[in-house]
N, C-alpha and C positions, 0 to 999 in steps of 0.2 A: 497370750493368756494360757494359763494351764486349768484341767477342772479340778474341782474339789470337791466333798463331798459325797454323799449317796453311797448305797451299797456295793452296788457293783454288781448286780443280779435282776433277772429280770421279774420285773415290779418293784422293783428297790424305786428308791426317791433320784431325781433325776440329778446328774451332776451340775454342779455350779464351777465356773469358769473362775480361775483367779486372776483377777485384773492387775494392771499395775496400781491404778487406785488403792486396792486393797490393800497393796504391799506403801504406798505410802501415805495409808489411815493406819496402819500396824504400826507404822516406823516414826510416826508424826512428820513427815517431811512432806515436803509438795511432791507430785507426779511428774516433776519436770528433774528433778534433784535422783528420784528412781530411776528416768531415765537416764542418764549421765553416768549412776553408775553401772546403770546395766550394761550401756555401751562403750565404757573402760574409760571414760572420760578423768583428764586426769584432777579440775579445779574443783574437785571434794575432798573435805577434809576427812581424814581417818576416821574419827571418832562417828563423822555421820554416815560415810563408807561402811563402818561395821553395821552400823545401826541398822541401815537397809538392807545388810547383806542380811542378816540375823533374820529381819522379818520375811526376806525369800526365802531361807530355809524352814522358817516355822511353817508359812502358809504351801511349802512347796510351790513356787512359781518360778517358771523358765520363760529368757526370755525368747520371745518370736523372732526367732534372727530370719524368717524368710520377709515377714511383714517388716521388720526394719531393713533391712536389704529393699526391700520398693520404695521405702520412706526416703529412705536417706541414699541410695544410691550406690550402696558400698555393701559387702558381706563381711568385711575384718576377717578377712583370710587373706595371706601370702602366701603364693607359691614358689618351693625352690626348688630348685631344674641342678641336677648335679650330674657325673659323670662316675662315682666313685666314692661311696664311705668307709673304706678300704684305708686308708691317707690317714694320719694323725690330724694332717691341717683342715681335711674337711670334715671330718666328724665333729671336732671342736668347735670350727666355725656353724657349722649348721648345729648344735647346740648351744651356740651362740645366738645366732640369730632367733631363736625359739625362747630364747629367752628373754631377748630384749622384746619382742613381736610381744610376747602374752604381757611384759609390762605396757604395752599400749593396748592393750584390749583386741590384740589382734592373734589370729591362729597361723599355724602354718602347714599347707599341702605337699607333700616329697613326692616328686615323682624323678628317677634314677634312669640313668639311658644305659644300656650295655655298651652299645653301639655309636660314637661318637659321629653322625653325620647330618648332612642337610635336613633330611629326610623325618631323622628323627628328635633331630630339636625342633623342627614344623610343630611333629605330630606332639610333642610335650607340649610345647604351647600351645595346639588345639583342646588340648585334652584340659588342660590348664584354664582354658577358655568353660570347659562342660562342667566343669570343678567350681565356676562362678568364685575366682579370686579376682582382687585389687588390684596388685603389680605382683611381679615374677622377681625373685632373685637367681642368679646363673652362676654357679659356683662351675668356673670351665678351666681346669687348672694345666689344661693340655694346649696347646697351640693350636684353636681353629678360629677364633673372634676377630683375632689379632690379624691372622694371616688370610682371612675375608674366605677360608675354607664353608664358614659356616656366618649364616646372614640372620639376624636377631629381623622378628616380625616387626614394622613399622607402627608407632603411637601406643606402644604398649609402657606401661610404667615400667621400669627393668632397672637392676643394678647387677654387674656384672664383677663375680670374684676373680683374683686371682686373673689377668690376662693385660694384656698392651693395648688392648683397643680405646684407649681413651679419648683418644681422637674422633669418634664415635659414639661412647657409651658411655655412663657415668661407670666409673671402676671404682671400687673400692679394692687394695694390698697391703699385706705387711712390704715395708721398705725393702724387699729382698737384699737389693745390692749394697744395702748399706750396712744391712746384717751381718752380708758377708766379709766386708770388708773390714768391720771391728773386729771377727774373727782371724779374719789374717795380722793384722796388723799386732794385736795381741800377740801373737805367735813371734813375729821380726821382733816387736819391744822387748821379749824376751833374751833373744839372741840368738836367735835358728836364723840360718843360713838362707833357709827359706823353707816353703810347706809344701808338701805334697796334696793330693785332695781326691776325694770320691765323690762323683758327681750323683745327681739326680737323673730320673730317667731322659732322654734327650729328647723328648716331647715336651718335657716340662716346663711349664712359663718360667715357674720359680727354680727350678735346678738350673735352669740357661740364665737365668739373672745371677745366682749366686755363685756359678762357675766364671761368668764374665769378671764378675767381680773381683773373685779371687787371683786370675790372670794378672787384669789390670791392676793390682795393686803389687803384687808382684815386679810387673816390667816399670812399673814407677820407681819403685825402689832400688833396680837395677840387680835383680838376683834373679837367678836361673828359675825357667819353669818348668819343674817336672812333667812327663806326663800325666794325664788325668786318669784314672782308674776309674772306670765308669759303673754303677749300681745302679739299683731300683727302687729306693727307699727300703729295702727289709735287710734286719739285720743278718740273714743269707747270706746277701752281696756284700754286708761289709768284712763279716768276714772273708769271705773267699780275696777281698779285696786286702786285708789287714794280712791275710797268707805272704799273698805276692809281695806288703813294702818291707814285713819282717826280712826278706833275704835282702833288703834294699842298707847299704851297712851307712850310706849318708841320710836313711830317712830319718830323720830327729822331730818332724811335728807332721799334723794330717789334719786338714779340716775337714772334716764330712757333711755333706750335704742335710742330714737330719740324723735325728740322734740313735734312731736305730739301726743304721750303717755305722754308726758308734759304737751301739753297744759290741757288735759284731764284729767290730778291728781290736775292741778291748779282750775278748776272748781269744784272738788269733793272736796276739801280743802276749798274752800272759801265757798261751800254750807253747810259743816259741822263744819263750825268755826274756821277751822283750819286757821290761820294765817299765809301766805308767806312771808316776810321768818322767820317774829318774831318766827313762832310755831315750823315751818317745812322748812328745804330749801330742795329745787329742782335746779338741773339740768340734761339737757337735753343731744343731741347728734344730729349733721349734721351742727346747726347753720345757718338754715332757713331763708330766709330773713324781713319773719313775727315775728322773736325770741325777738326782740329788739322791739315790741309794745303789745306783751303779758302785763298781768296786774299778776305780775309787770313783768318789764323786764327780757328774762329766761337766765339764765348763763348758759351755755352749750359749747360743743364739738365742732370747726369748723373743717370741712372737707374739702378741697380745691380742689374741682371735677373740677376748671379751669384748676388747674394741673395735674389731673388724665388722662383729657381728652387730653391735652399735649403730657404725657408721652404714653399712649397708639396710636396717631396719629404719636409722632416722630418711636416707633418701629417698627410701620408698614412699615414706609416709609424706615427705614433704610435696613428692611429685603427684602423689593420693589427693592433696587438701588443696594443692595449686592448679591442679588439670594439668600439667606441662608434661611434655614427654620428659624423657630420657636426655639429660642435658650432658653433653660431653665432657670430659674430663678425668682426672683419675687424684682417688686422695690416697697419700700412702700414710700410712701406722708407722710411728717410728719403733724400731727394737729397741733391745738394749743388752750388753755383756754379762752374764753370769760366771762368772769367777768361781772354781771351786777346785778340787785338788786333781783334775788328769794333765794340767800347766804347770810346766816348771820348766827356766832358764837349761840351758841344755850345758850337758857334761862339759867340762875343759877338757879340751885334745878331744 
């Protein structure tokens, strides 16, 4: 309840407390229907959703999220444990998730680790603990879940982005390998000989999936594997990277690990003559919303972090309302091919 009322000075008339009652005698509804909406509950209709909302703003009434938190057991907060908003993937997803979270009446707590180790995903979780959240989401898009570097705290609700521990931990990823491989393949349907590529950083869950990828599709088809030229996701390294394939006089296509090692080979190509897509095609990976006014437009990888961010908010909640830990497994997000002009069939001779 909030107060209402009285001056606000002293010998003023005393405040009055605004009830939920109040807000549903204002609204005509029962006090069971103001709850519901208060607490994000979704089986209200719009029409009576406005109606209550309308009489919380008339009478100013907030609700007691501490007294519903003892009520009902839950605070409607999620926290997510990241390593990095740095990344195109994790900034999106983690505004993903924030989004899908408040369509269930739920918030979400960020706390960020410098420092990727034991020590300090404990202490994120502890800390996550003093934050009084629900379940945890772990965006760990570096190699420690997987490879048992780092041990998630036992009976905690948790979903885990981006990482191989699924054998373990409910995972929520975009389909990396399969991303990568409609990009390669793209590339041979064309008629290149075969692709070159610049990887992700070699930590990277998703840069080791989408390099494996591109290998094995590759030795299936029976055409040579160039070296890998290795980046960091900025477009930096693609250039520095786009330097070195321009003196390359067989490179004719290049898949890059994300589209801003793209941008950055498109710049090193057009500064050494290299022609997009007459010389050399490029594409990229995430499908950026910048992708589509590169010069020329970049054909690449879309990842659909609306749905990651979905699927990682619906598990939480389900493990929220069931009691169940963290049920193992991993759901992968299928991509898909964006076609646009840095592809084209390669020169005759």
């Amino acid at each position: 309840m909030v107060e209402r009322g009285g001056s606000g000075v002293p010998g003023g008339r005393r405040k009055q407390r605004v009830s939920m009652a109040d807000v549903a005698k204002l609204a005509g509804v029962s006090s069971q229907t103001v709850s519901r909406v208060s607490n994000g509950h979704a089986g209200v209709i719009s029409s009576t959703r406005e109606q209550v909302l309308a009489a919380m703003r008339e009478l100013g009434y907030r609700p007691n999220s501490a007294a519903r938190a003892l009520r009902y057991g839950r605070f409607n907060t999620i926290g997510v444990i990241l390593f990095s908003l740095a990344s195109t993937g994790n900034s999106r997803t983690v505004e993903a998730i924030a989004t899908h979270a408040a369509a269930e009446g739920y918030a979400i707590t960020l706390i960020p680790i410098d420092v990727p180790t034991q020590d300090n995903v404990l202490g994120a979780f502890t800390r996550m603990g003093e934050l009084a959240v629900d379940a945890v989401i772990v965006i760990m898009e570096i190699h420690l879940v997987d490879t048992g570097t780092v041990q998630l705290p036992p009976g905690v609700h948790v979903v885990v982005v981006d990482s191989d521990a699924g054998d373990r931990y409910s995972v929520v990823d975009t389909d990396q390998a399969e991303g990568a491989r409609k990009a390669v393949r793209h590339l041979l349907d064309l008629g290149h000989r075969t692709v070159w590529h610049v990887t992700g950083p070699e930590t990277s869950f998703a840069g080791q999936r989408r390099t494996q990828a591109w290998r094995e599709v590759l030795e299936e088809a029976g055409r040579p594997v160039p070296p890998p030229l290795h980046g960091d996701w900025s477009a930096e390294s693609g250039y520095a990277a786009g330097l070195a394939l321009a003196e390359q006089d067989g490179c004719t296509a290049v898949f890059a690990s994300n589209d801003q090692m793209a941008l950055g080979l498109l710049r090193a190509f057009h500064e050494r003559g290299r022609r997009v897509p007459e010389d050399v095609s490029v594409v990229g990976f995430d499908d950026i919303p910048d992708a589509a006014f590169f010069v020329p437009p970049l054909t690449t990888v879309h990842q659909d972090f609306a749905e990651v961010g979905r699927r990682c908010v619906r598990g939480v909640l389900q493990q929220i309302r069931t009691g169940d830990g963290s049920p193992p497994g991993t759901d992968l997000v299928p991509t898909s091919l964006v076609v646009r002009g840095s592809t084209a069939a390669p020169r005759s001779g």
